[in-house]
C-alpha positions as CSV (number, residue, x, y, z in Angstrom):
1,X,45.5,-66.4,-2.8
2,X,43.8,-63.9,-5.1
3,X,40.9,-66.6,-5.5
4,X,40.4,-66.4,-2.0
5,X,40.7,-62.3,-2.1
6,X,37.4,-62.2,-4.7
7,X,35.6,-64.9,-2.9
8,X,35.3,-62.8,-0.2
9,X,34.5,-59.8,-1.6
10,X,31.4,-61.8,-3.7
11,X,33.8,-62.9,-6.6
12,X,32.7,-60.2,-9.1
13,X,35.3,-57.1,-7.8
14,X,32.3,-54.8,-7.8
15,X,32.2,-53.9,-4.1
16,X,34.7,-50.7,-4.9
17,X,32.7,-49.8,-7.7
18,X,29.4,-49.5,-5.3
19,X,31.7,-47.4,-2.8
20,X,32.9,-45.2,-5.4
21,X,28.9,-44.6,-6.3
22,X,27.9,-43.9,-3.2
23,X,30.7,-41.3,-2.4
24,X,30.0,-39.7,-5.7
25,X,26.3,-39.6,-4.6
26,X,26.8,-38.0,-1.1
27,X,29.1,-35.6,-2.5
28,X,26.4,-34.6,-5.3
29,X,23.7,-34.6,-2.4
30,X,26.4,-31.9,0.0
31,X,27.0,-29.6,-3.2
32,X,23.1,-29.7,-3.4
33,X,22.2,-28.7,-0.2
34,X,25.4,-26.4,0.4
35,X,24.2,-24.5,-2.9
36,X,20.4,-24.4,-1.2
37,X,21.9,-23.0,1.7
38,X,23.9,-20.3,0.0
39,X,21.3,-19.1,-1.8
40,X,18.6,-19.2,1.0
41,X,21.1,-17.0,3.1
42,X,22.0,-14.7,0.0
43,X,18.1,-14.5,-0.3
44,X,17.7,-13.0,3.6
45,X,20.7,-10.7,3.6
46,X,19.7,-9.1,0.2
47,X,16.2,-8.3,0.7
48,X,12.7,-9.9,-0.4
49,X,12.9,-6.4,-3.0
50,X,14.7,-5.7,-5.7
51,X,14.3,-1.8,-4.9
52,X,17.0,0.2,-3.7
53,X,16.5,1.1,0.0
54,X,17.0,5.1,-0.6
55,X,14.7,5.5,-3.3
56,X,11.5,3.4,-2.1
57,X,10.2,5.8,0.3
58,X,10.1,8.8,-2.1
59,X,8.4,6.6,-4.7
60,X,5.6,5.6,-2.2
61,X,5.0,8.2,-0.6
62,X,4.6,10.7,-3.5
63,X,3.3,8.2,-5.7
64,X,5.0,9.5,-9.0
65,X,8.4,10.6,-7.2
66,X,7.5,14.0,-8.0
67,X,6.5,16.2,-4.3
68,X,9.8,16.3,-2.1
69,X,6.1,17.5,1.2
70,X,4.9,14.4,0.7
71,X,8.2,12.6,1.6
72,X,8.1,14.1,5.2
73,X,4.6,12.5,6.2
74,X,6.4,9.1,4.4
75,X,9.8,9.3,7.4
76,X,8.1,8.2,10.8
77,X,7.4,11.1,13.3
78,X,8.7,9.4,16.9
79,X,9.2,11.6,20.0
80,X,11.6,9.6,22.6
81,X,10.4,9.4,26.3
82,X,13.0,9.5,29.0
83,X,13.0,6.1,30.6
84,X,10.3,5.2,33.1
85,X,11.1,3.6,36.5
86,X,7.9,2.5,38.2
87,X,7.0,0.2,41.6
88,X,4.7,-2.4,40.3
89,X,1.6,-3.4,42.1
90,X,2.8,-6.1,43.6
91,X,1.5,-6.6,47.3
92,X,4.7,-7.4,49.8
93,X,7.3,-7.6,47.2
94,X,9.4,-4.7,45.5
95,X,9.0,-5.2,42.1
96,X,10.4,-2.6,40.0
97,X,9.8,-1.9,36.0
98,X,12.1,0.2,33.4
99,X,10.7,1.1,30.3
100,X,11.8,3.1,27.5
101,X,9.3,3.8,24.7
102,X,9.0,6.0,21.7
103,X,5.5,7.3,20.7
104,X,5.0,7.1,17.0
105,X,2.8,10.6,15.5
106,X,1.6,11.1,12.2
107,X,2.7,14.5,11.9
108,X,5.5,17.1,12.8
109,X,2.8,19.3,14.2
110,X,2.2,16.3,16.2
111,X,5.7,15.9,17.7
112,X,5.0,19.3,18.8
113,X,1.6,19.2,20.8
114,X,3.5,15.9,22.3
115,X,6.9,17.8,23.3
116,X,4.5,20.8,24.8
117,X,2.4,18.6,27.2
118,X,5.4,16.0,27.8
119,X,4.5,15.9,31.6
120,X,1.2,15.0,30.8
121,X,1.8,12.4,28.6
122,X,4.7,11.3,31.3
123,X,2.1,11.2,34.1
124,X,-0.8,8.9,32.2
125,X,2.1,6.3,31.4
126,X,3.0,6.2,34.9
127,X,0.2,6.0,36.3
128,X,-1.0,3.0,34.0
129,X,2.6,1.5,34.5
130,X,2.6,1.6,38.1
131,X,-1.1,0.1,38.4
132,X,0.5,-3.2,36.8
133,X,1.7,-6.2,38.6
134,X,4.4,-8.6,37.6
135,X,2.8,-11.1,35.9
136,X,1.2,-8.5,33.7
137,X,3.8,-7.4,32.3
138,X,5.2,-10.7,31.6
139,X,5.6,-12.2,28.2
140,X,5.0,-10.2,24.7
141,X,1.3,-10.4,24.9
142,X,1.5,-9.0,27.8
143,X,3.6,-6.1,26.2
144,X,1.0,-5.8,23.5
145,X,-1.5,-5.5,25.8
146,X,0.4,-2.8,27.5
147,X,1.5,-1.4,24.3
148,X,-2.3,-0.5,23.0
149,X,-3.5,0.7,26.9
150,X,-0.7,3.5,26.8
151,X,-1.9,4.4,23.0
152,X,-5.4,4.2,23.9
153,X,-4.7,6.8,27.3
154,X,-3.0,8.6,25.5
155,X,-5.6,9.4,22.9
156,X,-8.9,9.4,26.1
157,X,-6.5,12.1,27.7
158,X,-5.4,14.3,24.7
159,X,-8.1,13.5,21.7
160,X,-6.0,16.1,19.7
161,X,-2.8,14.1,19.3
162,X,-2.7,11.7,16.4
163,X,-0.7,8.2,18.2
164,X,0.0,5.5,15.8
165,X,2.1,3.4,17.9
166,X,4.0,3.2,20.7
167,X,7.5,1.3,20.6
168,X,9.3,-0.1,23.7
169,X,13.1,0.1,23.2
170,X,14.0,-1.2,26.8
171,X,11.5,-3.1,28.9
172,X,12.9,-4.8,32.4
173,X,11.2,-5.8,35.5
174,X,13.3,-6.7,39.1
């Protein structure tokens, strides 16, 4: 009985032995790619820098860390719009578009000549926003598209403000 046992397993009892090496090898290649894993995901959540968060703007900004002024222009100078509801140009449809953007200045003087001519800077969004249609303000080229027409109408209309960028923080179209 036990010769017929190792004649069918090939007579030589190694058949456990190659089991045993090939679980031994799977579980190397899971600790592997679990450790891979780990550290790819420990990677993201810490940061691509080894600075501390609180200390890099100061440091860049003021180049030796030593002028407290030049760590204003460093903090991003954004005035917050109210949202924008517009009718697109859609002929026979209603098609409706909310916005809400922030306009990015390079200045705090420049938060100030945009909070003093708000209704102005209201009206030429608007006005671009309502002369879209749907299918142009589809897609994020599309937004990018729309993104650099309010900053350029902006500038065409009021050469004295300094825009960097504008950013949409709500964008929906019915």
């Amino acid at each position: 009985m036990a010769d017929e046992k190792k004649e069918q397993t090939g007579g030589s009892g190694t058949e456990s032995g190659k089991k045993g090496g090939i679980s031994t090898m799977l579980l190397a290649i899971t600790l592997v790619n679990t450790l891979l894993v780990l550290g790819l995901a420990a990677y993201v959540i810490m940061g691509k820098s080894s600075t501390p968060v609180a200390d890099a703007p100061a440091e860049e900004a003021t180049g030796d860390g030593g002028d407290p002024a030049a760590v204003v222009d460093a903090v991003p100078q954004v005035v917050d719009f109210e949202p924008f509801l517009v009718n697109l140009n859609d002929s026979g449809v209603a098609r409706y578009l909310r916005a809400t953007l922030k306009v990015e200045v390079t200045t705090p003087e420049d938060i100030e000549k945009v909070k003093a001519r708000t209704a102005k800077v209201r009206d030429i969004i608007l006005t671009y926003l309502s002369s879209l249609n749907l299918a142009q303000t589809q897609g994020t080229v599309a937004k990018e598209i729309i993104r650099k027409q309010v900053i350029k109408r902006i500038k065409q209309e009021l050469p004295d403000m300094a825009v960097k960028d504008v950013y949409f923080t709500e964008f929906v179209t019915q």
